[in-house]
C-alpha positions in Angstrom: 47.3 -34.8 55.2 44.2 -32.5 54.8 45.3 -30.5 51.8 42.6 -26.9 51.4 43.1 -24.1 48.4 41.7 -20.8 50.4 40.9 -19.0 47.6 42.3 -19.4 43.8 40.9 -17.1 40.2 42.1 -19.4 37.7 39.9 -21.0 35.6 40.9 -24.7 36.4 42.2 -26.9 38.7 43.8 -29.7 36.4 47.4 -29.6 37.2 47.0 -29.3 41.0 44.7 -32.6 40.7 46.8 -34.2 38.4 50.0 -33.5 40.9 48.3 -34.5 43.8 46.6 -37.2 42.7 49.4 -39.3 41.4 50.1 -39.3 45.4 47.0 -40.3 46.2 45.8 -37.0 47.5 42.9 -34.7 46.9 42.1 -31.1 48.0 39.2 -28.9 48.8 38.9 -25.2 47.1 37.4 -22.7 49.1 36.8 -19.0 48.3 37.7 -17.5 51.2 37.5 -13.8 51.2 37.8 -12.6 55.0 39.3 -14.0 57.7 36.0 -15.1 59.5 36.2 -17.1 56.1 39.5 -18.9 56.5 38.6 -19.5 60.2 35.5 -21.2 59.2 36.0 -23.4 56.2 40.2 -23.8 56.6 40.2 -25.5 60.0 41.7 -28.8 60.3 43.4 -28.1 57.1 47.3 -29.4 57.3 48.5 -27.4 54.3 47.0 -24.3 52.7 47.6 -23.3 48.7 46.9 -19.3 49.1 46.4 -16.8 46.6 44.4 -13.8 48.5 42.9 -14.9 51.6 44.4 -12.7 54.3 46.7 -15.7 56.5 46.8 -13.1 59.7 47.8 -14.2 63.1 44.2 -14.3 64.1 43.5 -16.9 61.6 46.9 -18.7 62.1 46.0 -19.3 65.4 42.5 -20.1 64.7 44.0 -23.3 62.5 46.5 -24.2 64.7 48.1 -26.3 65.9 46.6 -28.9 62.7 48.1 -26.1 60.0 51.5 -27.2 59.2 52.7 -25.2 56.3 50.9 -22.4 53.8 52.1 -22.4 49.9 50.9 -18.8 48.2 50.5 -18.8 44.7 52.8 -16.1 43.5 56.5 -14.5 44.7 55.2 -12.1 47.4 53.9 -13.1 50.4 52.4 -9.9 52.4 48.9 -11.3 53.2 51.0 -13.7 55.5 52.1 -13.1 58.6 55.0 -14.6 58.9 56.3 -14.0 62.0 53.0 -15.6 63.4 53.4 -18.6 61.2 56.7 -19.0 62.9 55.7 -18.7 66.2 53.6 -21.2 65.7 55.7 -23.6 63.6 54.1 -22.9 60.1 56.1 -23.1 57.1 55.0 -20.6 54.6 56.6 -21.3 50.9 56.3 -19.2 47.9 57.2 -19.8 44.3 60.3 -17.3 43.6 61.4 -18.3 40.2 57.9 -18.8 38.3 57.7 -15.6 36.2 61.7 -14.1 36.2 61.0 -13.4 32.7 58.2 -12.2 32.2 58.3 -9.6 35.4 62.1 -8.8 34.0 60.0 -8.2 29.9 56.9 -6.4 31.3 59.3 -3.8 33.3 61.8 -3.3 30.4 58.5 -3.2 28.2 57.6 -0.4 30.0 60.2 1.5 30.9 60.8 1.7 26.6 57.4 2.6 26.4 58.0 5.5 28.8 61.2 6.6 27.3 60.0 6.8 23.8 56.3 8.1 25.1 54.7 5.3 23.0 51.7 5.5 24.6 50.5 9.2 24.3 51.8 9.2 20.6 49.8 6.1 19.6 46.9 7.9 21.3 47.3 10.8 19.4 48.0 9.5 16.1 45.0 7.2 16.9 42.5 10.3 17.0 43.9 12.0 14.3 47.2 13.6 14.9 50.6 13.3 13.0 53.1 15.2 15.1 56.7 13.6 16.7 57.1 17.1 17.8 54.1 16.3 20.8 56.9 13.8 21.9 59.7 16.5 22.7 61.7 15.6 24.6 62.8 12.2 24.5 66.6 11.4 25.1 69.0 8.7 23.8 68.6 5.6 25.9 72.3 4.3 25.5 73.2 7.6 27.4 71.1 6.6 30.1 71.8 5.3 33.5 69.3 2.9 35.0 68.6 2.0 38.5 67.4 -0.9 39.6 66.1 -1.1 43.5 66.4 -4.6 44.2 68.7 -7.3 43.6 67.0 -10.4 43.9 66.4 -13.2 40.7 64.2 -10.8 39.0 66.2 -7.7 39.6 69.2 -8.9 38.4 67.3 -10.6 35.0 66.2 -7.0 34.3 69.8 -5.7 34.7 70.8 -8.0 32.1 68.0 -7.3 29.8 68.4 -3.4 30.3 72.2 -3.7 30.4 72.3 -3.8 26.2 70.2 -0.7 25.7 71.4 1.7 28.8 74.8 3.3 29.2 75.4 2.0 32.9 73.4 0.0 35.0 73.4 0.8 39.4 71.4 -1.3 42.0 70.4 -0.9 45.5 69.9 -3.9 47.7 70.3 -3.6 51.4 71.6 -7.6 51.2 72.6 -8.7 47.6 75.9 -7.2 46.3 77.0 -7.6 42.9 79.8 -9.6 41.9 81.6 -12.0 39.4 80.8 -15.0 40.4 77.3 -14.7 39.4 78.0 -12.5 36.1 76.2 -9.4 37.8 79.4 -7.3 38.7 78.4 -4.8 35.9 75.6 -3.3 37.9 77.8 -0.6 40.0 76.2 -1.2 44.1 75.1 2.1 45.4 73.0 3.7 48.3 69.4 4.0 47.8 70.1 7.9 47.9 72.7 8.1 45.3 70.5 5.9 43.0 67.7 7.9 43.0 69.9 11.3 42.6 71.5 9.6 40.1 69.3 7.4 37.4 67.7 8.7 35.2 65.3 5.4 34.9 64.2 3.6 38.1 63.1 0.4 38.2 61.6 -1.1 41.3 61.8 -4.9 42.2 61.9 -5.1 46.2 59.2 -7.2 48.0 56.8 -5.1 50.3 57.4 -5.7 53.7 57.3 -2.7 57.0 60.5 -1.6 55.9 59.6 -1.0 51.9 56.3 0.4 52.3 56.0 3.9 51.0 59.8 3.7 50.3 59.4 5.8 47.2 58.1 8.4 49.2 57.4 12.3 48.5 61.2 13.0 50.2 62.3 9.7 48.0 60.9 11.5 45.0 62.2 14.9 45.5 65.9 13.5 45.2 65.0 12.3 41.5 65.7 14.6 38.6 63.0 15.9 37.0 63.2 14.1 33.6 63.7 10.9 35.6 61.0 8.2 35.3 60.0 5.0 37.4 58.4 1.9 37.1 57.4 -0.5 39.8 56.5 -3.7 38.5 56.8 -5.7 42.2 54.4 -4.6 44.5 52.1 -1.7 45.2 52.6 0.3 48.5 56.4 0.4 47.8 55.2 3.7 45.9 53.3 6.4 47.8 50.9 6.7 45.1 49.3 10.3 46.5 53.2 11.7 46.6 53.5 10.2 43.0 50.6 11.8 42.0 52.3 15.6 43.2 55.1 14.9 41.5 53.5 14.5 38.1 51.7 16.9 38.8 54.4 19.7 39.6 56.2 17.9 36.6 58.9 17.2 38.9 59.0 13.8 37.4 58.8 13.1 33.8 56.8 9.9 34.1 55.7 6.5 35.7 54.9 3.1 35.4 52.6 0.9 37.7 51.9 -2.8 37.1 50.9 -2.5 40.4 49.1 -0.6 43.3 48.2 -0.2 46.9 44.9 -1.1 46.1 44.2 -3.3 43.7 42.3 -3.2 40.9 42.9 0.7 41.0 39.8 3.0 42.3 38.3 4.9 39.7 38.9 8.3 41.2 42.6 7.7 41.6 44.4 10.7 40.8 46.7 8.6 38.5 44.5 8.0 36.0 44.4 11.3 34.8 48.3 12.0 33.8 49.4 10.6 30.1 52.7 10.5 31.4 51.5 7.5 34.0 51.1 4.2 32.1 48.9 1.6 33.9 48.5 -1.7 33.4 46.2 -4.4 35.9 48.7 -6.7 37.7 49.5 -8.6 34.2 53.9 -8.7 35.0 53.1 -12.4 36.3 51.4 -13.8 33.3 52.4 -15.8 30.6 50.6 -18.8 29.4 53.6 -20.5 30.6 54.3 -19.0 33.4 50.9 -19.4 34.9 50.9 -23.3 34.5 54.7 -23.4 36.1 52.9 -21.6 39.1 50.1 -24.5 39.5 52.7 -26.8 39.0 55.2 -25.7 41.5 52.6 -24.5 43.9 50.9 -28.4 44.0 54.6 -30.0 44.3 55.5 -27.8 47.3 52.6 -28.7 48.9 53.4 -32.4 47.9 56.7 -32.3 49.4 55.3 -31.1 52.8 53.1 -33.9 52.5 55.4 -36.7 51.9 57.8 -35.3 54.9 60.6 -34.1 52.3 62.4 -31.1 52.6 60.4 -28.0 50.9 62.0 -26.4 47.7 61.1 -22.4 48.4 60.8 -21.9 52.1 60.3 -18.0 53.0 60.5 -18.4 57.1 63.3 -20.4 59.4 61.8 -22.7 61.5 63.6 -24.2 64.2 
């Protein structure tokens, strides 16, 4: 097996040599930033590790039929094309369960931090000031319903988390329902509408496919009440960030949280950046120290398992 890494940031490649190479097997790391880049320096490749090289159908195609399977270096997998890979027997795999808690911490982290406007009053106190009376209003969390838009293993580890500090705790997942077998029957199942007319906190932790993009939308937004706030910790697009940007601006929504955004890193002249009430941070849910060595980890045994013909662990398409 030909084994390529299309593109990878991290600083070194240690576990995925030492994972590989107690099978005998070796790789090839590319930075491929284009698709005329995959195309090129990808083909013949049997398995792809992926972190940000753009796996479209044109390049799919290019590297078939050799290409047997692509592993992406994270949870979501939008710069794949998966129904290309399928057609043409590709098995794309992600790592799911890498970064549960730290995702789950970094979106509670930020939804206290909006709640008790921690940000703005360090800043002020920071330059000088020494006034809780810049912070009114802030309200009792434990009267507080949260929503959370998205059920899957990271969803449901923030409902737990947020579950001790909020008064009641509703989801929306077009697919997961809550119930007692699992422990999550606490989190009351309700339309996306009725959540966002109804929580006072949103919390956002859908993948980004056709269907989620611009879901929080400037018709999405209007339904929330104006001292609601939102956080979106899973991927940028879910949030129309122009219609996020009115809102604040109208004061129609008390505040927001992005991890994450359309275009990442943010553009300098994004409206965003100039509201105290939004709280920014660069993509950093993911990270641990820990978390980020799991990744490598999981991300080189996946790829081993294609390799070895046994059954993959984390497979994102159906192949027939």
């Amino acid at each position: 097996m030909k084994i390529v890494i299309s593109d990878c940031d991290h600083a070194s490649m240690d576990i995925e040599t030492g994972v590989l190479g107690q099978a005998g097997l070796g790789f090839t790391l590319f930075q491929c930033k284009s698709e005329d880049d995959a195309i090129a320096r990808c083909k013949g490749a049997n398995i792809i590790l992926n972190q940000y090289t753009p796996m479209t159908r044109r390049v799919i195609a290019a590297l078939s039929p050799e290409l047997k399977q692509i592993v992406r270096y994270g949870v979501g997998v939008n710069n794949v094309d998966l129904a290309a890979a399928t057609d043409h027997g590709v098995q794309v795999c992600n790592v799911p369960d890498y970064s549960m808690d730290e995702v789950s911490d970094q979106a509670l982290a930020m939804m206290l931090a909006l709640a008790r406007k921690l940000v703005p009053m360090a800043e002020a106190t920071r330059a000088g000031a020494w006034d809780y009376q810049k912070a009114i209003p802030l309200y009792r969390l434990s009267e507080r319903t949260v929503g959370v838009i998205g059920l899957g293993r990271i969803g449901r580890r923030f409902a737990e988390k947020v579950r001790a500090l909020a008064k009641t705790v509703i989801g929306y997942d077009p697919v997961y329902v809550p119930n007692a077998k699992d422990g999550s029957d606490f989190i009351r199942a309700v339309s996306l509408d009725e959540l966002l007319k109804t929580a006072d906190l949103v919390s956002i932790h859908c993948p980004l496919t056709e269907g989620t993009r611009h879901l929080i939308d400037a018709k999405a937004l209007a339904k929330m009440k104006p001292a609601a706030m939102i956080v979106n910790v899973s991927r940028g697009g879910i949030v129309d960030e122009d219609a996020l940007a009115d809102a604040l601006a109208a004061k129609k929504l008390a505040g927001a949280a992005l991890d994450v955004v359309e275009n990442e890193p943010l553009p300098a002249g994004s409206r965003l950046r100039g509201f105290d009430t939004c709280l920014l941070t660069p993509h950093i849910a993911w990270y641990s120290e820990e978390a980020g060595l799991e990744l490598k980890r999981k991300v080189a045994e996946e790829a081993l398992r294609m390799a070895k013909g046994q059954p993959v662990r984390y497979p994102v398409n159906r192949l027939s």
